[in-house]
NUFI-497931 format. One line per 3 residues: for each residue x, y negated, z of N, C-alpha, C, O. Coordinates in nm, 3 decimals, decimal comma. Layout:
N
X Y Z X Y Z X Y Z X Y Z | ...
This chain:
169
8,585 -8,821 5,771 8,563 -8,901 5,653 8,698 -8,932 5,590 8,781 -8,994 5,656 | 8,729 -8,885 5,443 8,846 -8,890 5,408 8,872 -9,042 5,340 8,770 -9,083 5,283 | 8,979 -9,129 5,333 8,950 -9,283 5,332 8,936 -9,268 5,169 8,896 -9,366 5,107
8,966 -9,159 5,105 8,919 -9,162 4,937 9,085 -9,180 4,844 9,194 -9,193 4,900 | 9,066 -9,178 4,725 9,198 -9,204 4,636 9,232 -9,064 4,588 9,203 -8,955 4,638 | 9,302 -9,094 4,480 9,361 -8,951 4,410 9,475 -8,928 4,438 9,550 -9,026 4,441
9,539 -8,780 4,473 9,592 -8,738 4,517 9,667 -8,640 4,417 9,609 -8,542 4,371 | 9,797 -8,672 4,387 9,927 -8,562 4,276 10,025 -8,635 4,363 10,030 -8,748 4,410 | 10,129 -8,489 4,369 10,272 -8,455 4,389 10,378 -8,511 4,294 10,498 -8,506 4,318
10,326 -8,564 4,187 10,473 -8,584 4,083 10,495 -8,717 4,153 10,422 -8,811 4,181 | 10,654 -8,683 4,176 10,731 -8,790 4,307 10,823 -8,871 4,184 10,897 -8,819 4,101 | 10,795 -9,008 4,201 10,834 -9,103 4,111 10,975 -9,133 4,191 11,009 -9,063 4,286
11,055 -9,246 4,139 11,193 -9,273 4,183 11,178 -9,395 4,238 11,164 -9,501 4,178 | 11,182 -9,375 4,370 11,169 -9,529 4,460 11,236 -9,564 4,602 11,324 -9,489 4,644 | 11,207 -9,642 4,653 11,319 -9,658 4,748 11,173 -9,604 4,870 11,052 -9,607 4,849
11,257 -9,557 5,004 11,215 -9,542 5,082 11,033 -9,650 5,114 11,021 -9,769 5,085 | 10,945 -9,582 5,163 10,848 -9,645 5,180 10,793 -9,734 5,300 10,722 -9,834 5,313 | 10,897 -9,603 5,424 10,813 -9,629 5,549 10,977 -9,692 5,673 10,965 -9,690 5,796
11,098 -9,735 5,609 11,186 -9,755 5,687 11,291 -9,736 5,612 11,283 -9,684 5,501 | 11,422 -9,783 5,678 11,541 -9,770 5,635 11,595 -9,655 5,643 11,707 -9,643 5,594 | 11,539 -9,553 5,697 11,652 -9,396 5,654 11,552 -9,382 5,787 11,457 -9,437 5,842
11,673 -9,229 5,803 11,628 -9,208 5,927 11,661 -9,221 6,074 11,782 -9,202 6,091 | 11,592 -9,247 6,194 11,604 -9,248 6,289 11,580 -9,136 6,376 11,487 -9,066 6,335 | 11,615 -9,109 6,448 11,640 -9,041 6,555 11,478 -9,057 6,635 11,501 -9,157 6,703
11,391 -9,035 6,653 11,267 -9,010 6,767 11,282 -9,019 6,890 11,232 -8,930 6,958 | 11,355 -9,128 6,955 11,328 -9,095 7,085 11,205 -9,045 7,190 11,108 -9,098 7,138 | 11,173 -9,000 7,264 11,096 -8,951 7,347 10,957 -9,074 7,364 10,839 -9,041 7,349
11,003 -9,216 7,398 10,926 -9,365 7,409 10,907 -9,380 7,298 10,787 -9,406 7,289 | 10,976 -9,380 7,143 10,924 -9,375 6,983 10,931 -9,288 6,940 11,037 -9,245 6,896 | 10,809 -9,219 6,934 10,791 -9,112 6,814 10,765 -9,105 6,728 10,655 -9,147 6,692
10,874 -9,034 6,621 10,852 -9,043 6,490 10,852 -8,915 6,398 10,891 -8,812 6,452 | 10,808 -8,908 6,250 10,803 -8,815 6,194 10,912 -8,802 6,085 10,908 -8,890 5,999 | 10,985 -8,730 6,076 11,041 -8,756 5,951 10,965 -8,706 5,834 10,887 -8,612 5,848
10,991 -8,785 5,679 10,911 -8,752 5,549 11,023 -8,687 5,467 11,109 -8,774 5,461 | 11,067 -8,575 5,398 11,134 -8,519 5,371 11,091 -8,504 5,207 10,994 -8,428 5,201 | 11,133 -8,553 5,069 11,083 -8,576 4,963 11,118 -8,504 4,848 11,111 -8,560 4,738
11,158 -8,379 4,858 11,199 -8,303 4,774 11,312 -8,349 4,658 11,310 -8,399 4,546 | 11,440 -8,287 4,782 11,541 -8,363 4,730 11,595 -8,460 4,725 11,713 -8,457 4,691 | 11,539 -8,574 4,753 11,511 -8,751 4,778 11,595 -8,748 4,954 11,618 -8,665 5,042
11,612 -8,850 4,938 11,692 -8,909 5,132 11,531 -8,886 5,203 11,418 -8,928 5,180 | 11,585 -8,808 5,286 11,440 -8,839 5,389 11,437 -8,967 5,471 11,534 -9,034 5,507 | 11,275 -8,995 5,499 11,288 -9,111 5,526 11,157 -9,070 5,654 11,070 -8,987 5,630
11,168 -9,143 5,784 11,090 -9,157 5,897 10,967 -9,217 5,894 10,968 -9,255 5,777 | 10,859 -9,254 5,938 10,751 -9,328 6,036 10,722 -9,242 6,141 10,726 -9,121 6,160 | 10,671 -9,405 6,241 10,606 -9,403 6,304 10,460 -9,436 6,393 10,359 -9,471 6,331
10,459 -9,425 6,520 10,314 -9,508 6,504 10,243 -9,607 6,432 10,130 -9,604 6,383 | 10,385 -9,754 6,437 10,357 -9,831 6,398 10,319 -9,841 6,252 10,249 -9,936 6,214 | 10,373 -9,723 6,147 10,397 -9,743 6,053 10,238 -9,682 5,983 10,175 -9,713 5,882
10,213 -9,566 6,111 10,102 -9,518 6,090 9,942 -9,631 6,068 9,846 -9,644 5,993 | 10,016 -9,702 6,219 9,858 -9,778 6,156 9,863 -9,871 6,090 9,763 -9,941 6,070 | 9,982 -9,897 6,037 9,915 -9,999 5,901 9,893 -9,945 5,755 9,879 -10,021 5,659
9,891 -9,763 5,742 9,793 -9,722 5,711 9,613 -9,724 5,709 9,561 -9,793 5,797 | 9,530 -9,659 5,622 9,426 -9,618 5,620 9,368 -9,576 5,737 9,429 -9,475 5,772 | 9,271 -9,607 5,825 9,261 -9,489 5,932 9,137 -9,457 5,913 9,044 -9,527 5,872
9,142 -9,305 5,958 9,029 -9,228 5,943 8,998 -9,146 6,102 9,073 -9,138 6,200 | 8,853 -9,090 6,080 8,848 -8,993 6,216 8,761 -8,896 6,143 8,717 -8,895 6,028 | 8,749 -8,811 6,251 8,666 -8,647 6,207 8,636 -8,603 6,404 8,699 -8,599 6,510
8,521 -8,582 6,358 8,502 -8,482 6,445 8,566 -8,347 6,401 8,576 -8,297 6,289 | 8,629 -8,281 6,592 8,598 -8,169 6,560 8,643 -8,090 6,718 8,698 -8,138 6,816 | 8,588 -7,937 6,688 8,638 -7,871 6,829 8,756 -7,767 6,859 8,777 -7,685 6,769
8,816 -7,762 6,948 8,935 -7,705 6,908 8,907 -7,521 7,026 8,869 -7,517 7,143 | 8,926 -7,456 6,976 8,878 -7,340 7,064 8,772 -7,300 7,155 8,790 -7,264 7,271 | 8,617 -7,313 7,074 8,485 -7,319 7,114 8,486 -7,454 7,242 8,412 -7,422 7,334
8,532 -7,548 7,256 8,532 -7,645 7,363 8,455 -7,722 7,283 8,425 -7,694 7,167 | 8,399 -7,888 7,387 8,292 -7,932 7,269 8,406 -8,025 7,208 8,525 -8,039 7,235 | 8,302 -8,096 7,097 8,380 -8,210 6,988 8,458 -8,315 7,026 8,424 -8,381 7,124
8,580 -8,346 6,949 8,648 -8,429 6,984 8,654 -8,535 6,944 8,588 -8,529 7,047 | 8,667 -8,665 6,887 8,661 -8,730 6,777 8,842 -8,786 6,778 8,897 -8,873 6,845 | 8,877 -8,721 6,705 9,011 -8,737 6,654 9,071 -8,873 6,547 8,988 -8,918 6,468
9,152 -8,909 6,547 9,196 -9,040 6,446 9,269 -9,065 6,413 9,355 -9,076 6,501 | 9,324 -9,104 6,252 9,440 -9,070 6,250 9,474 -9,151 6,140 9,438 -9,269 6,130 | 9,573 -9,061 6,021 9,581 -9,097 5,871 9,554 -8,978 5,816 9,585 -8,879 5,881
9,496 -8,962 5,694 9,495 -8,844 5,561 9,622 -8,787 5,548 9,720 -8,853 5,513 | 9,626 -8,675 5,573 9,748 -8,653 5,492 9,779 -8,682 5,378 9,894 -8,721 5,353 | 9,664 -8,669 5,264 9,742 -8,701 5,122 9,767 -8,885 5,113 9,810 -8,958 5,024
9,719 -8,910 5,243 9,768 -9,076 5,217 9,913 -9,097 5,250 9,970 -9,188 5,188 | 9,978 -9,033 5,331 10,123 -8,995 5,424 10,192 -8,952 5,260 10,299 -9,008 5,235 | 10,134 -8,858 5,151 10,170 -8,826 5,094 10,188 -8,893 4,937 10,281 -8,886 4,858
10,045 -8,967 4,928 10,087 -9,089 4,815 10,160 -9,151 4,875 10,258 -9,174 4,804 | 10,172 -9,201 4,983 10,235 -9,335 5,006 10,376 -9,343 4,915 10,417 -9,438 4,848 | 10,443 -9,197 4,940 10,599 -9,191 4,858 10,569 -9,188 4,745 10,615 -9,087 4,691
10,500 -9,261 4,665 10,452 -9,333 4,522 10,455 -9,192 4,437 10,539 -9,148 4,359 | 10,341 -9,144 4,480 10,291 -9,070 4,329 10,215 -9,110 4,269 10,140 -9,202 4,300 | 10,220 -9,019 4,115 10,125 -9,024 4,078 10,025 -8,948 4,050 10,047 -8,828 4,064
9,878 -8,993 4,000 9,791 -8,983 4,042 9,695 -8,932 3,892 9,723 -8,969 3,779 | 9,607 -8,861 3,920 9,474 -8,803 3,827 9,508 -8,706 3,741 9,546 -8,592 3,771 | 9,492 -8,759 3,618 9,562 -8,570 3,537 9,724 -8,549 3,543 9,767 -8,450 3,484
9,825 -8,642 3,615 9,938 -8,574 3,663 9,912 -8,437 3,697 9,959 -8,339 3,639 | 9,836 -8,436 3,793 9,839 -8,298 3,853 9,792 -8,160 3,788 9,710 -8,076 3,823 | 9,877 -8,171 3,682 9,902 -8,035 3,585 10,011 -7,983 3,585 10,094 -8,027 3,665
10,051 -7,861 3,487 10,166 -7,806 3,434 10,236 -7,763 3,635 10,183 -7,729 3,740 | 10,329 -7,783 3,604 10,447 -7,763 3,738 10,370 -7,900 3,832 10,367 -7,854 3,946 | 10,334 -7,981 3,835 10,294 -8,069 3,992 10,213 -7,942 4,053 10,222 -7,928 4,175
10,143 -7,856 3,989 10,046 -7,767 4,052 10,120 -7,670 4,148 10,076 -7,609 4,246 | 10,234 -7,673 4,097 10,301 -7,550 4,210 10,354 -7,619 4,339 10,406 -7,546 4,423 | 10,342 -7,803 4,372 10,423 -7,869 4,441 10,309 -7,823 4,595 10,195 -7,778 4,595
10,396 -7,857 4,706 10,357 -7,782 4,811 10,390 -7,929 4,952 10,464 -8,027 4,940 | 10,313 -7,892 5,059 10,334 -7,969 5,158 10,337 -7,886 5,270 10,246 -7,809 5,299 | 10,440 -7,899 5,334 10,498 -7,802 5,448 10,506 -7,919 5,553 10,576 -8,019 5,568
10,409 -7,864 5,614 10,411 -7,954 5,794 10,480 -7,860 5,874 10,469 -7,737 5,871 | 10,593 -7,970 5,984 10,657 -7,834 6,067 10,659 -7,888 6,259 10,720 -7,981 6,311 | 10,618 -7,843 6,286 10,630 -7,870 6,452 10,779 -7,873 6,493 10,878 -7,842 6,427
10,762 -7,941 6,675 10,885 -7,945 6,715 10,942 -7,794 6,731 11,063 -7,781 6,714 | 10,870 -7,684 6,759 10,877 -7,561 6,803 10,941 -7,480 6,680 11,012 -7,381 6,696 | 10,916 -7,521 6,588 10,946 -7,473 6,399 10,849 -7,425 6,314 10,854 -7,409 6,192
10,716 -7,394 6,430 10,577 -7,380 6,326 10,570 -7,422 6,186 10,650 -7,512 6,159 | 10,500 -7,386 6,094 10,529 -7,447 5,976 10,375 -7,368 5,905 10,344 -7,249 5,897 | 10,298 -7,496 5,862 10,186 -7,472 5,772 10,246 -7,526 5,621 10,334 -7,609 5,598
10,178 -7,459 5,543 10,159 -7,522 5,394 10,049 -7,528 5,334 9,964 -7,439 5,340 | 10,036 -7,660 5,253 9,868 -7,690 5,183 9,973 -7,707 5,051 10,080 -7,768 5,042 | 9,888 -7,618 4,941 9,927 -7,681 4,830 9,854 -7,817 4,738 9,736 -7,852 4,748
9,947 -7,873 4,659 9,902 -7,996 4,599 9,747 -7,995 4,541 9,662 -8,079 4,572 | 9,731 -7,909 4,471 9,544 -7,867 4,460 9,507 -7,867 4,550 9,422 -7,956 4,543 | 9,505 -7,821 4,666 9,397 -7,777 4,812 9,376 -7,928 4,877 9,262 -7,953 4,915
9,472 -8,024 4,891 9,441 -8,128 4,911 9,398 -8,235 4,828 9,353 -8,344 4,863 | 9,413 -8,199 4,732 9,353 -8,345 4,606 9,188 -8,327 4,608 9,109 -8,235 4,627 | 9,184 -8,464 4,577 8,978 -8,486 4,589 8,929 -8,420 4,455 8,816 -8,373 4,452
8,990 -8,417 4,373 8,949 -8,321 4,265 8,952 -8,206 4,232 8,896 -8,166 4,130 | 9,022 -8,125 4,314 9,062 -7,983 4,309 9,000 -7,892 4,433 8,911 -7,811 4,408 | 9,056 -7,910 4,577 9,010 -7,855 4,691 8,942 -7,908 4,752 8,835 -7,863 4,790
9,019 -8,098 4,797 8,946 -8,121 4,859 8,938 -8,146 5,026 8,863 -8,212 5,099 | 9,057 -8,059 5,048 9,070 -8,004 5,177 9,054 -8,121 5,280 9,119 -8,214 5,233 | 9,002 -8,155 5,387 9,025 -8,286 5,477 9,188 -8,286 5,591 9,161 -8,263 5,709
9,251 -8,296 5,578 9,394 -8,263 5,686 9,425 -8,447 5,730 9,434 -8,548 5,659 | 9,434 -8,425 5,867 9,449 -8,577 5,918 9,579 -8,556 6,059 9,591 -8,482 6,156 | 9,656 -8,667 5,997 9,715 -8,649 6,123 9,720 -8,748 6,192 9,763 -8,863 6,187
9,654 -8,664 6,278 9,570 -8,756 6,422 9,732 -8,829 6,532 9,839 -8,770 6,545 | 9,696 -8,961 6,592 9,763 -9,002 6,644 9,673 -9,022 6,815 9,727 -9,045 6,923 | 9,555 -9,007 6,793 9,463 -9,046 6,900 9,341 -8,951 6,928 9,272 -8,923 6,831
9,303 -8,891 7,065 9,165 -8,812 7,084 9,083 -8,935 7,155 9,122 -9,004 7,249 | 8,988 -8,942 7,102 8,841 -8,999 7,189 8,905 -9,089 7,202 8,887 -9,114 7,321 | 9,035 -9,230 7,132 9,062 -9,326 7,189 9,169 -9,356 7,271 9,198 -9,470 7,307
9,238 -9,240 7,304 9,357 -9,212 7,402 9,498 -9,171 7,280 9,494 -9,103 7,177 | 9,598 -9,235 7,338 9,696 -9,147 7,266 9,721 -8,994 7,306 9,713 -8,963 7,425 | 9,753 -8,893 7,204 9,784 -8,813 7,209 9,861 -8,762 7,318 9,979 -8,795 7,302
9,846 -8,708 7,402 9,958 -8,688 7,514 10,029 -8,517 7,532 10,151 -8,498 7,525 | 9,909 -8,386 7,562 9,972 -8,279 7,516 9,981 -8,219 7,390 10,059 -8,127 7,367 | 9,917 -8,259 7,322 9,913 -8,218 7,201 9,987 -8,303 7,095 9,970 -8,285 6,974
10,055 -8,381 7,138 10,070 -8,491 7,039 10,250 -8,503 7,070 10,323 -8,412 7,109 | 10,285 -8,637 7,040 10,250 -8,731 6,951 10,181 -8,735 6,851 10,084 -8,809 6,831 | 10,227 -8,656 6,780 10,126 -8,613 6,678 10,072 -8,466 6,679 10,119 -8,376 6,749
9,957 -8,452 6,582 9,889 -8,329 6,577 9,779 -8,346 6,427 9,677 -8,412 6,409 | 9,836 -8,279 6,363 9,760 -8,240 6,225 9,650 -8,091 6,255 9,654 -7,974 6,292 | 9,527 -8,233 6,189 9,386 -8,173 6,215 9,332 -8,092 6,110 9,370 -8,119 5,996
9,242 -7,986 6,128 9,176 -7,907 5,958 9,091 -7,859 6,004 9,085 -7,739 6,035 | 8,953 -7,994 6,031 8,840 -7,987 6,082 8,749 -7,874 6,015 8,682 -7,802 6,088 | 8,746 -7,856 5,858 8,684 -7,780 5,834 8,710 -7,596 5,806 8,630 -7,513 5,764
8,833 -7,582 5,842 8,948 -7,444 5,876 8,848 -7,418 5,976 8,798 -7,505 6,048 | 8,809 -7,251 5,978 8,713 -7,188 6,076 8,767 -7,166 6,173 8,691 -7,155 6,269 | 8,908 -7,149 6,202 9,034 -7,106 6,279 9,095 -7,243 6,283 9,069 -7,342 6,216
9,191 -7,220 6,389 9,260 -7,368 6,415 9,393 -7,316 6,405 9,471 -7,377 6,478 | 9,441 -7,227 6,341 9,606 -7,174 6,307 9,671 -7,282 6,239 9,791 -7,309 6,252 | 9,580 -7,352 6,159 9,670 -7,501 6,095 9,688 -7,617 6,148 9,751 -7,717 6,114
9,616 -7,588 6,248 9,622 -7,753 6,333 9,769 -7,705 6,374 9,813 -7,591 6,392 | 9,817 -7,799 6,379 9,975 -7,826 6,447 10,024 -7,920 6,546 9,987 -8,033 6,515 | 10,078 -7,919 6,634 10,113 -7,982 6,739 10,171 -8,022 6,748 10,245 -7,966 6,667
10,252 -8,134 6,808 10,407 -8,181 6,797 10,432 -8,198 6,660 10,525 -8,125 6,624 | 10,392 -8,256 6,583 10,427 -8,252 6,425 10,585 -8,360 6,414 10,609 -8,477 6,445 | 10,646 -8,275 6,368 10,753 -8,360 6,336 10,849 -8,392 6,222 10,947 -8,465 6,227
10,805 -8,330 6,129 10,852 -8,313 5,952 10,712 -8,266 5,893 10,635 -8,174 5,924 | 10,708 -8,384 5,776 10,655 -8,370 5,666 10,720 -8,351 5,531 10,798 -8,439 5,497 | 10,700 -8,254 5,452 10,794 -8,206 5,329 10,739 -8,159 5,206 10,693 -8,049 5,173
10,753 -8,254 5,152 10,671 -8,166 4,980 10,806 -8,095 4,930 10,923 -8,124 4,955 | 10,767 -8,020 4,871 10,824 -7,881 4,797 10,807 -7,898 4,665 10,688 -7,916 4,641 | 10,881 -7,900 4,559 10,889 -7,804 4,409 10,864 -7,657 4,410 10,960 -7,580 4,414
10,756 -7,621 4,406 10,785 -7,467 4,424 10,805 -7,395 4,309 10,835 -7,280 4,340 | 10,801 -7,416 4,159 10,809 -7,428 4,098 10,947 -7,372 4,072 10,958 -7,282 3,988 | 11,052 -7,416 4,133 11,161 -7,416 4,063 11,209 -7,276 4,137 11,158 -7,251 4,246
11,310 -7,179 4,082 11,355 -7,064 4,171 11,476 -7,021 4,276 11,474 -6,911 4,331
């Protein structure tokens, strides 16, 4: 269940959302860095996570049964760095991109259409918890794409989040 809201890439000029810069992740705090196209990257973490939106989804990960996963939206991780929102998402926001990257260097991309509620649609959550438990092999974090027939986008160890201009050459 996606927690709802409109979702565009055009990145306004603001101060960090989720912390003072960045920190370092220790192993006992894990954190993600948010990387803003061009902008100072800036960190969260758990904590920062749940005073977010939270959402869950079922789902199964390599014919095993269902999990119920929980987390935040990605495009909420992604308004949060104050975009804006509804017919923004024209002209050049359309080419803007979100690149999730694991500790390993995996790297998915959803573009700014595929995730907006008006365009794709897509559901992507990054889960902090299975069935109630923190994340332990799969985690700290792990970005979910319950409705992906394949699980090549789920990601593991998530540890950078990054919107892109793709737009530019």
């Amino acid at each position: 269940m996606r927690s709802g809201g409109m979702f565009s890439l055009l990145l306004c000029l603001a101060t960090p959302v989720f912390g003072a810069g960045p920190v370092p992740g220790p192993a006992d705090h894990p954190s993600i860095k948010l990387v803003l196209d061009g902008k100072p990257s800036d960190t969260f973490d758990r904590e920062a996570l749940a005073l977010m939106p939270r959402t869950s989804v079922q789902a199964a990960t390599n014919g095993g049964p269902p999990s119920t996963w929980q987390g935040v939206a990605l495009e909420d991780i992604v308004r949060r760095t104050c975009v804006a929102s509804g017919d923004a998402l024209s002209g050049r926001a359309i080419a803007r991109l979100v690149r999730v990257t694991a500790a390993n260097g995996y790297q998915v991309v959803f573009s700014a259409t595929e995730l907006d509620p008006d365009f794709g649609n897509v559901e992507v959550l990054l889960a902090d918890t299975r069935d109630g438990k923190p994340l332990a092999q799969d985690g700290p974090f792990r970005l979910i794409v319950p409705r992906d027939k394949r699980t090549d986008r789920w990601v593991d160890h998530v540890t950078t989040i990054e919107v892109v201009d793709a737009s530019t050459p």
